[in-house]
C-alpha positions in Angstrom: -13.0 -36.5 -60.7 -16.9 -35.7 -61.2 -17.8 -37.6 -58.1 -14.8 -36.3 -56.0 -15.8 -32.6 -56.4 -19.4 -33.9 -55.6 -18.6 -35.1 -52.0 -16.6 -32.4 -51.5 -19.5 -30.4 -52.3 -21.5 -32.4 -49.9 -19.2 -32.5 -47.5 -18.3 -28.3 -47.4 -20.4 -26.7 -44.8 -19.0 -30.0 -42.0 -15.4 -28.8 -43.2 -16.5 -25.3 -42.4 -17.6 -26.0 -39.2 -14.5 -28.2 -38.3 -12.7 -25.1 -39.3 -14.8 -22.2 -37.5 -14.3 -25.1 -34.1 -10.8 -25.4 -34.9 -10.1 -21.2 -34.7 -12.1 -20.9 -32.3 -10.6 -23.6 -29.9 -7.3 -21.8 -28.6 -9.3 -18.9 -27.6 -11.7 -21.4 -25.5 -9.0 -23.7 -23.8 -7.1 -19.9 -23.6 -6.0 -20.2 -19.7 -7.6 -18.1 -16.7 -6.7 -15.3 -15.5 -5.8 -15.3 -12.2 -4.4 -12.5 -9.4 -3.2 -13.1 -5.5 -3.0 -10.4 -3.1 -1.8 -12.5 0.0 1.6 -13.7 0.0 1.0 -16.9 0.5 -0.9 -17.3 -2.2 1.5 -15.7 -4.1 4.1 -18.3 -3.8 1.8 -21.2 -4.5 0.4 -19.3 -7.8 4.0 -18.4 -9.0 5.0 -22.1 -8.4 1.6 -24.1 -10.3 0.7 -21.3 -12.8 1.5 -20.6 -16.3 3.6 -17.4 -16.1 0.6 -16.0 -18.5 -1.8 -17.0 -16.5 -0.6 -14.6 -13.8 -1.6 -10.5 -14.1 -0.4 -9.6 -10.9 1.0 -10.1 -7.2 0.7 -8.6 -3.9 2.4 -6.2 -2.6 5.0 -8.7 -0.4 5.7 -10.7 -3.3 8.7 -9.2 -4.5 10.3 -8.7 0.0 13.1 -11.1 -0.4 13.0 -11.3 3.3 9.4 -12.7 3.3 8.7 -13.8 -0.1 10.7 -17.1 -0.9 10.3 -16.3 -4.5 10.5 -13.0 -4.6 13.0 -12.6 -8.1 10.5 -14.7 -10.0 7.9 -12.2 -8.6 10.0 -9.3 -10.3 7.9 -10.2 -13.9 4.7 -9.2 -12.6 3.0 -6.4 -11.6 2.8 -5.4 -8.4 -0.5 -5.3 -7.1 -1.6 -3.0 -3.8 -3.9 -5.3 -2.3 -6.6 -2.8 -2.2 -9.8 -3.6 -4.9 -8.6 -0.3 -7.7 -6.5 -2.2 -9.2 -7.9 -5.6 -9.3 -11.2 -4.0 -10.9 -8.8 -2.0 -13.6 -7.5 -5.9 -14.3 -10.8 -7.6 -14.1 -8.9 -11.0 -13.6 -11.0 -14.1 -13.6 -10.0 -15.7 -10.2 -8.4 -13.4 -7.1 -6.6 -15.8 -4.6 -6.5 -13.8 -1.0 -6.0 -14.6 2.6 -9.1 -15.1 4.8 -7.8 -13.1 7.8 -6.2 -10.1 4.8 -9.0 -7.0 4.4 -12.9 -7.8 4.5 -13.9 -4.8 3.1 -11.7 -5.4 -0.4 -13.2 -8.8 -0.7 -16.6 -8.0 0.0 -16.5 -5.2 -2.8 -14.9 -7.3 -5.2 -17.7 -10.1 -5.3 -20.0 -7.3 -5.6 -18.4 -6.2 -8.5 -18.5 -10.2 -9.6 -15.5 -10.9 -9.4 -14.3 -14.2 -7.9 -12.6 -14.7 -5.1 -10.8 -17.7 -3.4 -10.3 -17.3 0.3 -7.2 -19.1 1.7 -6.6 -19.9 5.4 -3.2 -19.6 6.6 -1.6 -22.9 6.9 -0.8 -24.5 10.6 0.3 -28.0 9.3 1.6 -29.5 6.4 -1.5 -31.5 5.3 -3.2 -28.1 5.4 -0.4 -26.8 2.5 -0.7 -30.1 1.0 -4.4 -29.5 0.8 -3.8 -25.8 -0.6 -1.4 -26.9 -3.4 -3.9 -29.3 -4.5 -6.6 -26.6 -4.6 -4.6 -24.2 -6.5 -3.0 -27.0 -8.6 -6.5 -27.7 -9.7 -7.8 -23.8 -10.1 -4.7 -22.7 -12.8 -5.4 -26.7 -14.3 -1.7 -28.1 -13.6 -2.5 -30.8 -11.2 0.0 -32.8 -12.1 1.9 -29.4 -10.9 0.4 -29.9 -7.5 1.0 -34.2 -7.3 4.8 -33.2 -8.4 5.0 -30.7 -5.6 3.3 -33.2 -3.2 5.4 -35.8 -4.1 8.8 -33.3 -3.6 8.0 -32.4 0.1 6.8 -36.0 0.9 10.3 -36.8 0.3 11.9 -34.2 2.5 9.6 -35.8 5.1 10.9 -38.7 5.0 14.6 -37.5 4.8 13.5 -35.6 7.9 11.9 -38.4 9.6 15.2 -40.8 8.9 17.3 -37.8 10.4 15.1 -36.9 13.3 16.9 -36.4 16.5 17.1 -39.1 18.4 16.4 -37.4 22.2 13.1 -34.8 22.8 13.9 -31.2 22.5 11.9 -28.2 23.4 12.5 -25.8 21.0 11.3 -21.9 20.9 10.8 -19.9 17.5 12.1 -16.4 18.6 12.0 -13.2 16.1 12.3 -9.7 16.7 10.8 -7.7 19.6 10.4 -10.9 21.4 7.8 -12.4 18.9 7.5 -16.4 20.2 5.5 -18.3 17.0 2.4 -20.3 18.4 2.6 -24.2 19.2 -0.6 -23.9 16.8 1.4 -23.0 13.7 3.3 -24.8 10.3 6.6 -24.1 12.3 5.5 -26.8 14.7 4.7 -29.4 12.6 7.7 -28.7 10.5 9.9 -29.0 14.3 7.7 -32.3 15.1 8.5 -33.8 11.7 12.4 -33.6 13.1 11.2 -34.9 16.4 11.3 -31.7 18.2 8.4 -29.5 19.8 7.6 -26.0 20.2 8.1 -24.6 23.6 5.6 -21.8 22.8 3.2 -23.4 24.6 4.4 -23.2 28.1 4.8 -19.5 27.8 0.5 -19.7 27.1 1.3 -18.6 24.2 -0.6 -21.3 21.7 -1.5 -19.1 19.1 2.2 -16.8 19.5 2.4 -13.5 20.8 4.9 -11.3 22.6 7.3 -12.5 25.2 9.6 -10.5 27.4 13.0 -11.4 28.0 12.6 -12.2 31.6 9.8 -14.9 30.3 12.1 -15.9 27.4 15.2 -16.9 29.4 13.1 -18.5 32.4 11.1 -21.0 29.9 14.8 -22.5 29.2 14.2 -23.7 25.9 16.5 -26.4 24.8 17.2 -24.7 21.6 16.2 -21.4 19.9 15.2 -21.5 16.4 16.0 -18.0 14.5 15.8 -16.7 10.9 19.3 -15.0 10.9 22.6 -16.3 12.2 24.3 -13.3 13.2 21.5 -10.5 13.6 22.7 -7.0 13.6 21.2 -4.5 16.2 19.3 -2.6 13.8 16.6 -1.6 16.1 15.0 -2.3 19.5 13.4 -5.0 17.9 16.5 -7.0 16.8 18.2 -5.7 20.2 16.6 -8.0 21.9 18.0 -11.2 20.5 21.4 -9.5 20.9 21.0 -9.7 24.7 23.8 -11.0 26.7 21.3 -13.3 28.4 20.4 -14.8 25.3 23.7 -14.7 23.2 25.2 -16.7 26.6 22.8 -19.2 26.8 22.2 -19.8 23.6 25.6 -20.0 21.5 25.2 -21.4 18.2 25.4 -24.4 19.0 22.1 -24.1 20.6 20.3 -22.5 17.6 18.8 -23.2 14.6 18.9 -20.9 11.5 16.0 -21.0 9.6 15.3 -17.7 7.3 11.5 -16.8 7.6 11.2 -16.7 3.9 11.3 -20.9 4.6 8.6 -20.9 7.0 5.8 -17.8 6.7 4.4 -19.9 3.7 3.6 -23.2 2.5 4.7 -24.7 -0.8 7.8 -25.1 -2.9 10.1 -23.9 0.0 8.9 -26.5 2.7 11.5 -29.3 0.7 14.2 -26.4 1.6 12.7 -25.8 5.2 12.7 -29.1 6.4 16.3 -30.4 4.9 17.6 -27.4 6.8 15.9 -28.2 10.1 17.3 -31.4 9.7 20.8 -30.4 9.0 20.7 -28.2 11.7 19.6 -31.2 14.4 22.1 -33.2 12.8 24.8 -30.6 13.2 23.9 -29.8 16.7 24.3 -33.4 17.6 27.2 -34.1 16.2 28.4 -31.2 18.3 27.1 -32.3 21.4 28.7 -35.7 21.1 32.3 -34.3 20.3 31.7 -32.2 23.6 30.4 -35.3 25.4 33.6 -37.4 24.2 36.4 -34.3 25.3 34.7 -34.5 28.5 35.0 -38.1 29.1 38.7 -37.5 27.8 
């Protein structure tokens, strides 16, 4: 018993040290605080992150019309996007959009805090490459592969139900907006084997069409984000026009809600087995018209 107590004598100030490491280590593996005040960002930090590892959102977040995530947004603060409240927070990492406000970056490194500048996506390597940056940031990773791995089967679903026959197709939203062939919406159409007709209009990088422009381009199909719009303004007007609702019925349209396609991450699975539901559906359409013809 005599030598026992010795060693343990011996051996106190090691056990004390083990135990000073051992409280000490949850507070040094405690997770980073991060903040996003760019939607996009948003959606890739509610989908990777630790819900404690997020302080707050931006202010789109929570738009169910834009936000694909928008309820799980609803447990976080809402953030204004302007550099008040992120220096009241103090979080360890900001996430933000490279083309958001300079000015609120700027000031927020020279208050030292860091700040991760995100492009906004135009392909799906590029949100393949942004989920493995944040994946890496929050340290989830294996978050980032998972997600990887989810829309890298929806490709290939896609690609097996691609249609069969080239079609131009045009991405039309309100007040004649026509989304750029340089965009994520293209790559998600040319994963289905279609292409955006943007282009021909010169408009590469999107922009404003008028209806005149719209209707003589004679797009093979029209991809919207809602399937019956309701003339709420000028804006939505426009896709109410006779010209357009005649030429292109629903069977020439596909209805993809903007939520799906504004961002990349978790929704791109959703995006893309609804683009390819939508070809398939047209088709099938098409052929049963083709076949009552013959008849």
């Amino acid at each position: 018993m005599t030598g026992m107590l010795q060693r343990l004598r011996l051996l106190a100030p090691t056990l004390v040290l083990l135990g000073l490491v051992i409280t000490l280590r949850p507070a040094d593996a405690a997770p980073k605080r991060f903040a996003s005040i760019n939607m996009c960002t948003d959606q890739l930090l509610l989908t990777l992150a630790d819900p404690e590892q997020i302080v707050g959102l931006g202010p789109y977040a929570r738009d169910p019309h834009m936000s694909w995530l928008a309820k799980e947004a609803e447990r976080y603060p809402k953030l204004s996007g302007e550099a008040e409240d992120l220096l009241m927070l103090a979080p360890d990492v900001i996430l933000a959009g490279r083309y958001g406000k300079r000015a609120t970056r700027e000031l927020l490194r020279a208050k030292r805090l860091p700040v991760e500048e995100f492009d906004s996506p135009r392909t799906i390597d590029d949100v393949k490459a942004q989920i493995l940056r944040v994946g890496q940031l929050v340290g989830h990773p294996e978050r980032s592969e998972a997600l990887i791995g989810d829309i890298d089967r929806a490709i290939a679903r896609a690609t097996a139900m691609a249609s069969r026959r080239h079609a131009r197709v045009l991405a039309l939203s309100r007040r004649g907006w026509v989304t750029g062939g340089d965009s994520l919406i293209s790559s998600l159409l040319k994963t289905v084997g279609l292409s955006n007709a943007a282009s021909e209009l010169g408009l590469a990088y999107g922009g404003f069409a008028s209806l005149e422009a719209i209707v003589a381009s004679r797009p093979d199909l029209l991809l919207v984000a809602e399937d019956r719009p309701e003339a709420e303004d000028q804006g939505k007007a426009l896709l109410l026009h006779p010209s357009i609702q005649n030429a292109y019925p629903p069977s020439r349209r596909i209805v993809v809600p903007e939520q799906l396609t504004i961002c990349g991450g978790a929704m791109l699975p959703v995006a893309l087995d609804r683009l390819a539901r939508a070809i398939e559906r047209i088709e099938r359409t098409r052929a049963a018209v083709n076949v009552g013809l013959q008849r």
